[in-house]
N, C-alpha and C positions, 0 to 999 in steps of 0.2 A: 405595506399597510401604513396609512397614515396617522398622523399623532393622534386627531381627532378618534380614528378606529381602534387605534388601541387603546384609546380612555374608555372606551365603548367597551370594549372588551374585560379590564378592567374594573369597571361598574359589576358586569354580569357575573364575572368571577366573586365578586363579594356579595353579588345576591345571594350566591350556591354554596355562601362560606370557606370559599377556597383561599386559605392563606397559607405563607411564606413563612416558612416554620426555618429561622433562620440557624439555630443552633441545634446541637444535643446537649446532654447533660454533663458539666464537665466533669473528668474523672477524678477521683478521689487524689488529692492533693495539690487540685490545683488552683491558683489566687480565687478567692473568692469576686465573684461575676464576673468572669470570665469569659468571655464569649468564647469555646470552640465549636468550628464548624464540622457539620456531619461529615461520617466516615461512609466512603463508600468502597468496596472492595475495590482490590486493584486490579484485579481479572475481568470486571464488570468492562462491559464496551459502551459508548455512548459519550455525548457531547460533554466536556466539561458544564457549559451552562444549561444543562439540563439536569437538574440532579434527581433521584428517584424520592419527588414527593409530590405533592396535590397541585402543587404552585401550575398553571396554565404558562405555555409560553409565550402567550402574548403578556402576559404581567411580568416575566421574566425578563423579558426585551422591552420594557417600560421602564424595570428598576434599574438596566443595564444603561438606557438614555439617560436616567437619572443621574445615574453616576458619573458618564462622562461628562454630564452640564455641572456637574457638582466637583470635579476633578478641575475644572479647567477655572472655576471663580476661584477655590483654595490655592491654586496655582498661582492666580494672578492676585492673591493678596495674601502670600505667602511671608515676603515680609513683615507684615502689619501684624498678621496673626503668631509670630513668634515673640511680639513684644508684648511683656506681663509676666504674668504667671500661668501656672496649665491650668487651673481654673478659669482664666481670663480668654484663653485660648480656645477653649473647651465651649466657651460660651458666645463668642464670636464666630464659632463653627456652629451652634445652634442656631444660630439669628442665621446664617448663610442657608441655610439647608429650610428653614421653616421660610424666607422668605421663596424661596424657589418652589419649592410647594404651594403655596399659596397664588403665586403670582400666574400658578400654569394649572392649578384647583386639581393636582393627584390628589384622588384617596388612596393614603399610605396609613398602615396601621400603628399604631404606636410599636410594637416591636421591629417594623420594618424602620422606623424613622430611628429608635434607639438604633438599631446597627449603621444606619446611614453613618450617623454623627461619631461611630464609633471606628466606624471607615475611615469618615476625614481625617479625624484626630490624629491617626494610626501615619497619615501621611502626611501629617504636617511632622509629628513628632516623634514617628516610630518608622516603621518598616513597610509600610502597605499591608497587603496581606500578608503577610511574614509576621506582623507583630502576636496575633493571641497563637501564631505556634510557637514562634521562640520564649514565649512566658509561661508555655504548657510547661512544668518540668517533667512531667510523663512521656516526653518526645525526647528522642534524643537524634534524633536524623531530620532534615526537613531539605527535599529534591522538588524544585520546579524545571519542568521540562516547555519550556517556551510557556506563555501566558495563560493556557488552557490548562495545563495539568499539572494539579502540585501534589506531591506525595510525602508521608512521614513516617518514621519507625519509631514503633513503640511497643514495648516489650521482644526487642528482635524480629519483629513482622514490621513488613511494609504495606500500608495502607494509603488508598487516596482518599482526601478530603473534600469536600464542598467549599472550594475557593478557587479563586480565578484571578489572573489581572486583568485588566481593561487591551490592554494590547503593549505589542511588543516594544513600545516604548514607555510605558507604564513598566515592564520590568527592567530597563537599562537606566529608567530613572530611580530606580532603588537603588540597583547595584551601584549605582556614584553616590548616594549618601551613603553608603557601605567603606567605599573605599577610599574617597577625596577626604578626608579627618586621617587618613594613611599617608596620605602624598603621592598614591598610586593611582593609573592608570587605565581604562581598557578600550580600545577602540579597536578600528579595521588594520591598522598597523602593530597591535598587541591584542591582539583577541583575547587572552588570557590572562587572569591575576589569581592569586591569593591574596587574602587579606583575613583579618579578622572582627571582629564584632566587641564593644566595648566589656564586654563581658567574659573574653578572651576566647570565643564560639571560633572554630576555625569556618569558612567561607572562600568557597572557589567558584569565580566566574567566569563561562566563555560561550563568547557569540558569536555569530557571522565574521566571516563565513569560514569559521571551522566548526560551528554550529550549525546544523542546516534544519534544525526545528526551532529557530528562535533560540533566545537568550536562556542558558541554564546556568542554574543557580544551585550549588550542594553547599548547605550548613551543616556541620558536624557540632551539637548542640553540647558545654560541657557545665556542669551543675554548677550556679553560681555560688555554691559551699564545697569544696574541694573533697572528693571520695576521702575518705580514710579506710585506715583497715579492718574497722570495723562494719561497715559499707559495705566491702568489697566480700567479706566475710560473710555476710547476711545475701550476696546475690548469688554467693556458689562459688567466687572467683576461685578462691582458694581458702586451705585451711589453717586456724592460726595456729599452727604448731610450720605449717609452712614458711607462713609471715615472719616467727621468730629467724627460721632458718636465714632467709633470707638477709633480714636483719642481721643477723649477726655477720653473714657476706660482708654488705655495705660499711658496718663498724672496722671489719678484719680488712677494709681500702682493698676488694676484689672487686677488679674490673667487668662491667655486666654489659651485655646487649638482651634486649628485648626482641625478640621477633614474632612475628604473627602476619595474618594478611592483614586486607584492608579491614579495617571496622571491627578489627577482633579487642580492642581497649587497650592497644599497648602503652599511649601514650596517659591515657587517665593509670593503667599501672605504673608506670615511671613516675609519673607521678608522686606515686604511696611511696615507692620504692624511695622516691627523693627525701621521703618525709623521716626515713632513718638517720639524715646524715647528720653530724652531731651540730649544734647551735654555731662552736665558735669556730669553726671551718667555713673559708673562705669559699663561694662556688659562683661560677660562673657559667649562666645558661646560655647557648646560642640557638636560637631556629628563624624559620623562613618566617614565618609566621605565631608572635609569644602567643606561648598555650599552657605553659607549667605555669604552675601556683603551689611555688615553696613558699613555708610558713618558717625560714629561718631568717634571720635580722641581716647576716653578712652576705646578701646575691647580689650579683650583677647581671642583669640582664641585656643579653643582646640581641637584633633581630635584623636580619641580612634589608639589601634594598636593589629594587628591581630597575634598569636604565630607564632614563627619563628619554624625555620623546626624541631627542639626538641620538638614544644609543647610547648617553654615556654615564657617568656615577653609578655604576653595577659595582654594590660590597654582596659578596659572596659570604657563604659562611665559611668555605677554605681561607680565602681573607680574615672573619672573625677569628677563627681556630689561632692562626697563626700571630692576630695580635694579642688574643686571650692569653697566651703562652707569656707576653710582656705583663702579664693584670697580677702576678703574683697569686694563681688557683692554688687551692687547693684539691680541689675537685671542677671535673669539668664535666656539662653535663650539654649535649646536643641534641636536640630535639627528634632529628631522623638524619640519619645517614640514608643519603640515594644517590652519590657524584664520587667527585675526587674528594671530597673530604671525609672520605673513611680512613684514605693516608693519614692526611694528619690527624688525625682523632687515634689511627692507632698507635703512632706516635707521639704523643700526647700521654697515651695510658703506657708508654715504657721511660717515660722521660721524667717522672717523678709526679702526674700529678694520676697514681694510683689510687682505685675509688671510684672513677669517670663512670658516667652511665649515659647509653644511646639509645634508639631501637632501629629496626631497620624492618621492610617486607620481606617475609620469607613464607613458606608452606611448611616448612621444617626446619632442625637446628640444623643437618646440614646444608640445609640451601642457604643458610644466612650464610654461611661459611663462604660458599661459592660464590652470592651476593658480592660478599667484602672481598672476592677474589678480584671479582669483575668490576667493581666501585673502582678500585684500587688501579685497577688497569686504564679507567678512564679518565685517570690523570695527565695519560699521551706520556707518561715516562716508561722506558723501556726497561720495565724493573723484571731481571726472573722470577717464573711461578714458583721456584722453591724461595727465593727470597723473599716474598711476597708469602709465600706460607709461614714461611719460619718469624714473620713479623707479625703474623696473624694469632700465631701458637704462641709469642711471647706475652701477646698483651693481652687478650680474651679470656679472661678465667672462666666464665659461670654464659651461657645460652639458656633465657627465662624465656620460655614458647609459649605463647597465647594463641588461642582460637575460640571463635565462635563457632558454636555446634549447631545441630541441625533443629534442635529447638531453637535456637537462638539466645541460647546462656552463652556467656563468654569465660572460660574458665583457662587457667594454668592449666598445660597438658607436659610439658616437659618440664626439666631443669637438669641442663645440659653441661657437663664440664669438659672443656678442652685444655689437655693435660701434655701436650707433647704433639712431636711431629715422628713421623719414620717414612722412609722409602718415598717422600717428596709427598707423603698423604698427612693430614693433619689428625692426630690423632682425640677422638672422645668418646665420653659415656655418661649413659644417663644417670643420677646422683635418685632422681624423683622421675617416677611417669604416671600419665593420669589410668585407668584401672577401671572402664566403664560395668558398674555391675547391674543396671537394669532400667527400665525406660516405666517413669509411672506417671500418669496422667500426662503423658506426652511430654514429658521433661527428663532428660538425660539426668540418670543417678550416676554416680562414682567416686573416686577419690583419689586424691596423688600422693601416689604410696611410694618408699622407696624401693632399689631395685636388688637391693642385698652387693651394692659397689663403694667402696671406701673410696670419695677424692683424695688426690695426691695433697692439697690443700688444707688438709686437718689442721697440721702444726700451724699454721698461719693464724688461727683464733685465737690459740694459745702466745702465741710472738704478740699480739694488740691487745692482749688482755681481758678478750673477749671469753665467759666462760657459757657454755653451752649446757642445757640440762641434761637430769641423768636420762642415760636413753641414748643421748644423740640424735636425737629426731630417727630414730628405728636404723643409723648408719651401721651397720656392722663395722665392732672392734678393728681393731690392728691385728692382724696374725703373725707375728713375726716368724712361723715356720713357714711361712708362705713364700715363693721367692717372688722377687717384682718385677717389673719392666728396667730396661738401664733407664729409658728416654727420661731425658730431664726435665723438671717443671720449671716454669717460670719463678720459683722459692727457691730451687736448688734442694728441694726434698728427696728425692730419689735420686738413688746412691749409683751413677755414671757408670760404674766397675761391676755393677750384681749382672746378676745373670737371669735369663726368665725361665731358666729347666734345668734341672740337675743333670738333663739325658745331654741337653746341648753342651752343657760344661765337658762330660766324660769326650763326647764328639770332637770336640776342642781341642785336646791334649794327644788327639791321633791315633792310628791306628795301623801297623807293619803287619805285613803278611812277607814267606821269607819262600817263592817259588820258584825252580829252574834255574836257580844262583844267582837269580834277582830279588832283590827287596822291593817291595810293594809300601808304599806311605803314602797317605791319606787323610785328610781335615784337620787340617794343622793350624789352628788358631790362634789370636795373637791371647795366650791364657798364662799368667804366671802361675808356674807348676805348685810352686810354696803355698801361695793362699788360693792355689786356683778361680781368680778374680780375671779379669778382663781388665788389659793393661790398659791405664789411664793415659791418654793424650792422642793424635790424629794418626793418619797414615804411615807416617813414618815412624810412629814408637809403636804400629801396628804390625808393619813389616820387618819390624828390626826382632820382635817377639818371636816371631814366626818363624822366619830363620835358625834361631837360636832353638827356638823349639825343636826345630827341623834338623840341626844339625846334631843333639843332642838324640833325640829317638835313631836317627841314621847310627851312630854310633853305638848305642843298644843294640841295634840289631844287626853291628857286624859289620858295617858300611861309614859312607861318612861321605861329604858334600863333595869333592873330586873326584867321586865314585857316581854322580848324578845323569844319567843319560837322558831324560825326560822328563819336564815340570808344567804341573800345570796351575796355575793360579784365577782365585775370583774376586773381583774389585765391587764392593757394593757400590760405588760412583766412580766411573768409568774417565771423569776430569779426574782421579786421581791418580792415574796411570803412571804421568811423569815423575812424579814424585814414590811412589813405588819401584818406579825403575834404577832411580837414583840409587837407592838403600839395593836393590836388587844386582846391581853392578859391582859397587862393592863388595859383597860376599861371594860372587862369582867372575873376575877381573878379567880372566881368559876366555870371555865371550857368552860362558854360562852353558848348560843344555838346553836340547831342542821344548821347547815348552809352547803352552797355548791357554787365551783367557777362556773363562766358562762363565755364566750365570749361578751368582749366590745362591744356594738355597735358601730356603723362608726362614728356617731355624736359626739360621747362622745369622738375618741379616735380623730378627728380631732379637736373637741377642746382642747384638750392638758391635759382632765383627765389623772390620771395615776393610781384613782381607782376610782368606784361607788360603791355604795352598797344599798340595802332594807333588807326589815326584815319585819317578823310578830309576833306582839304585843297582850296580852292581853289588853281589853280596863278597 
C-alpha cells in the first residue's frame, strides 16, 4: 500500500469515527496523567500491533511510519534536545512531531499526537516504552519478549500490554541506556548482563544469539519507598507477632538465609528483615546488582563487576566477601548466594561477624540446605560432605521460606532452625509453618502458626538482652523432664553428655545372660555408671568407658576380660577404627578374642554413642 493509499485510508477511517484509543484508565495509585497502555490478556493470540480495538490497520501502520520517521529526527538531534530543561526538551519534541505532521498533512487526532510527544520524550529521557510501566507503581514485573511482545505483573498475574517497539534495534537501543551509566556491556561476545535501573529496579538482558526471539528484557520493579513491615503486614506477607519474632532473631546476631523461588519477594524481605539491625552497627552489603535499601547511617555498599571486553577486571562477589572481611563488619549482608561464595559467607557468619543475612533459591528449607551443599562444592575445593555439613550446621541458625502461592500472594510459609548435625545429615525443625485454612474470593487464607517445637536458641535472646513477650510467640516452655538430644548447637546449649531416652540409657549400661557356662554381654556403652551421663570426649574416652564398663559387669557375672572368647563391636564412623583399636589392644595385649564390626543401631547412634560393644565370656 502506498503512502498516498494509506492517507486515503486514513481519511475514511475518521469519516466512520474510528479512533485510536491509546490508553486505559490508570489504576488507582498511579501518577497522575499517566499514560498506561491497554491490557490485553496473555492467552489472547494475535499480532502485537494489532491490538483488540476499533483502530483500522491501515491507520495503525500509518501511526507505526510515523513513529519511525519521528525516531530517526529525535535520534538525530539527540544532542541538541538534551540541552535545557525538560520543559525545554519537551517542547523541542513538539515542534519536531507537529512539524512532520504538517509537512506530510496526517490527520492525527489530538490524543494520538499527545502520545506521539509522549513517546519521544520517553526516549530521549526515559526508557522507550518501558517508561509509563516502570512509573506504574501497581506493576511490579515488566518482561519484553523481542519487540512485539511486552508483558507485566501486577497483583501476581501476568498480563500483556498494548505496546511495542519499533524493532529489534529500538530495543538493544534501550538496553545500552540501561546499562552504559554501569560500565557494562552486552553484545555477540556477551550476550548477557545484569544491571539495574536508577531506582535500584533489578534488570536482566540477553540477545542473540542465545536469544532466538530477539532481545529480552526482564525488569524486577522495587517500590521507590522501601517495604517496611508495615507494608508487608498489610499484603499478607506475614504476621506482626512474626515480624517481632523475627526481630528479635536479628537483635539476638542469628545468622539468617532467606529462601524461596524466583519472584516469591525474598529479597524486598531481606530487606525488612535488614531494617532490624540496630543504627550503630557497622554492615556491609555485597551483590551482583545493588538492590538493598538499608535506612541505617553506617553501610557500605558493594556491587561485584563483570570482565570487560578482554576478559579481564571480573571482581566477584567471593572477591568482595573476602575483602569485606578487611572493612571491619559488623554484620554482613549478601545479596543472593548462587556460587562459591556461599563458602565464604558461611564462614564469614562463624568468624565473628554473627548477625549476616543472605537469600538463596530453594523450593524448601531443605533444598536450601542441599543448595549450600552444592554452592559450596562449586568452589573446585575438594572439601568432605560431612565437613561441608558440619560448617553448614555451625553457621545457619534460622531458614525464613518465602513462596508465592497460587493466587499470587507471597507469604512466609516456613521458619526453619538448623540446630545440629547427626549421622553426616544436618539436623532441623520447623520453629513456625504456614497453616492454609481456607480459599475466599480466590485468595489463599492462613497463618503462620507455630509448631509446639522449642529452638535450641532460646537462651541466646536472653545472652543480647533481648526480652521477648509474654507468650513467646505461642513457643512452648522449657520441660525440663523432657530429655534432649546430645547434638550441640552452635551456643553450646545442649548439654553433649544428656541422653535422648531413658530406654537407651538402661541399654547402655548392658545386659548378661549366664547359658551353658557361658556369659552372654551386650550393649555396652560408653555410660558413666555414677551419673549414668554419656562420657564426655571422642573415641577414645568412648572406648576406654566401655571396656571398663565391660570388664566391670564380666566380673558381676562371674567372668572377667581373659575369660573373653568372642567380641563384637560397632563404630558410629567407621574412620575411627584405628583409633579404637589403639585403646582396644591395650586391654587385650595377647591378641584379644575372635571379634567382628556390626552397624549401630539408630538408638545408640542418636544418643551420641560413638561405640558399643558385647562379647562372649567363659563363666
Amino acid at each position: 500500500m502506498s503512502l498516498l493509499e494509506r492517507q486515503q485510508a486514513l481519511e475514511a477511517a475518521e469519516k466512520s469515527r474510528v479512533a485510536l484509543q491509546p490508553t486505559t484508565q490508570a489504576p488507582e495509585g498511579a501518577p497522575p496523567g499517566s499514560l498506561v497502555p491497554a491490557l490485553i490478556p496473555a492467552s489472547e493470540p494475535g499480532a502485537a500491533r494489532t491490538p483488540p480495538t476499533a483502530r483500522s490497520a491501515a491507520r495503525e501502520e500509518l501511526l507505526h511510519d510515523i513513529r519511525v520517521r519521528l525516531q530517526g529526527q529525535v535520534i538525530n538531534a539527540f544532542n541538541t534536545l538534551l540541552d535545557g530543561t525538560p520543559t525545554d526538551t519537551r517542547s523541542k519534541i513538539e515542534g519536531i512531531v507537529d512539524r512532520l505532521i504538517d509537512k506530510n498533512n496526517f490527520a492525527v487526532t489530538r490524543d494520538e499526537r499527545v502520545r506521539l510527544v509522549q513517546e519521544m520524550v520517553d526516549e530521549i529521557t526515559g526508557f522507550g516504552p518501558l517508561e509509563p510501566l516502570l512509573n506504574d507503581p501497581t506493576i511490579t514485573e515488566v518482561m519484553v519478549n523481542g519487540p512485539d511482545h511486552i508483558y507485566i505483573e501486577r497483583a501476581g498475574k501476568i498480563l500483556r500490554v498494548d505496546s511495542f517497539f519499533l524493532n529489534e534495534e529500538h530495543v538493544l537501543r534501550i538496553i545500552d541506556r540501561i546499562i552504559t551509566p554501569l560500565g557494562r556491556r552486552v553484545d555477540e561476545i556477551s550476550p548477557r548482563v545484569d544491571a539495574r535501573l536508577p531506582d535500584g529496579s533489578r534488570v536482566n538482558a540477553i540477545i542473540a544469539p542465545l536469544s532466538l526471539i530477539g532481545p529480552v528484557i526482564t525488569v524486577r520493579k522495587f517500590s521507590h519507598n522501601p517495604y517496611t513491615v508495615e507494608d508487608l503486614v498489610g499484603f499478607g506477607t506475614a504476621t506482626p507477632d512474626m515480624f517481632e519474632f523475627l526481630q528479635a532473631c536479628i537483635l539476638a546476631r542469628l545468622n539468617v538465609f532467606v529462601s524461596g523461588g524466583t519472584g516469591s519477594g525474598k529479597t524486598t524481605f531481606l530487606n525488612v528483615l535488614s531494617s532490624f539491625i540496630p543504627n550503630d552497627e557497622r554492615i556491609v552489603t555485597i551483590e551482583d546488582a545493588a538492590e538493598l535499601q538499608l535506612r541505617q547511617e553506617h553501610v557500605v555498599t558493594l556491587e561485584s563487576r563483570p570482565p570487560n571486553i578482554e576478559g579481564e577486571g571480573e571482581i566477584t562477589i567471593r572477591s568482595l566477601l573476602r575483602n569485606a572481611m578487611h572493612m571491619r563488619p559488623d554484620r554482613i549482608i549478601v545479596g543472593e548466594c548462587r556460587a562459591g561464595e556461599a563458602l565464604d559467607m558461611l564462614q564469614a557468619m562463624t568468624t565473628g561477624q554473627d548477625g549476616s543475612l543472605s537469600t538463596g533459591h530453594a523450593n524448601t528449607p531443605k533444598d536450601m540446605i542441599r543448595r549450600l551443599e552444592t554452592m559450596v562444592l562449586m568452589t573446585g575445593y575438594e572439601l568432605p560432605l560431612r565437613a561441608i555439613r558440619e560448617q553448614i550446621a555451625s553457621a545457619v541458625d534460622l531458614i525464613v521460606h518465602t513462596a508465592r502461592l497460587k493466587d499470587g500472594t507471597r507469604k512466609v510459609v516456613n521458619i526453619t532452625e538448623i540446630y545440629g548435625i547427626e549421622d553426616d545429615e544436618i539436623l532441623t525443625q520447623d520453629i513456625f509453618a504456614f497453616e492454609q485454612t481456607a480459599v475466599k474470593n480466590g485468595k489463599i487464607q492462613g497463618r503462620l502458626a507455630p509448631t509446639g517445637i522449642r529452638p535450641t536458641f532460646m537462651a541466646q535472646f536472653a545472652r543480647n538482652g533481648v526480652e521477648l513477650p509474654e507468650g513467646e510467640f505461642g513457643i512452648p516452655p522449657e520441660d525440663p523432664k523432657k530429655p534432649v538430644r546430645p547434638q550441640k548447637g552452635r551456643f553450646g546449649i545442649k548439654d553433649p553428655t544428656a541422653l535422648a531416652d531413658e530406654s537407651v540409657l538402661e541399654m547402655g549400661l548392658g545386659k548378661a545372660v549366664r547359658a551353658g557356662g557361658m556369659v552372654y554381654l551386650s550393649s555396652i556403652g560408653p555410660i558413666e555408671p555414677d551419673n549414668k551421663r554419656i562420657v564426655p570426649g571422642g573415641i577414645k574416652e568412648h572406648t576406654r568407658q566401655c571396656l571398663t564398663n565391660l570388664k566391670t559387669r564380666l566380673e558381676e557375672a562371674g567372668s572377667s576380660l581373659e575369660k573373653v572368647v568372642w567380641a563384637n563391636w560397632s563404630l558410629r564412623d567407621a574412620a575411627d577404627y584405628d583409633i579404637f583399636n589403639e585403646e582396644w589392644v591395650r586391654w587385650f595385649p595377647a591378641g584379644g578374642p575372635v571379634g567382628q564390626s556390626t552397624l549401630m543401631p539408630p538408638l545408640q547412634r542418636r544418643a551420641g554413642f560413638r561405640v558399643s560393644m558385647g562379647v562372649i565370656a567363659e563363666a
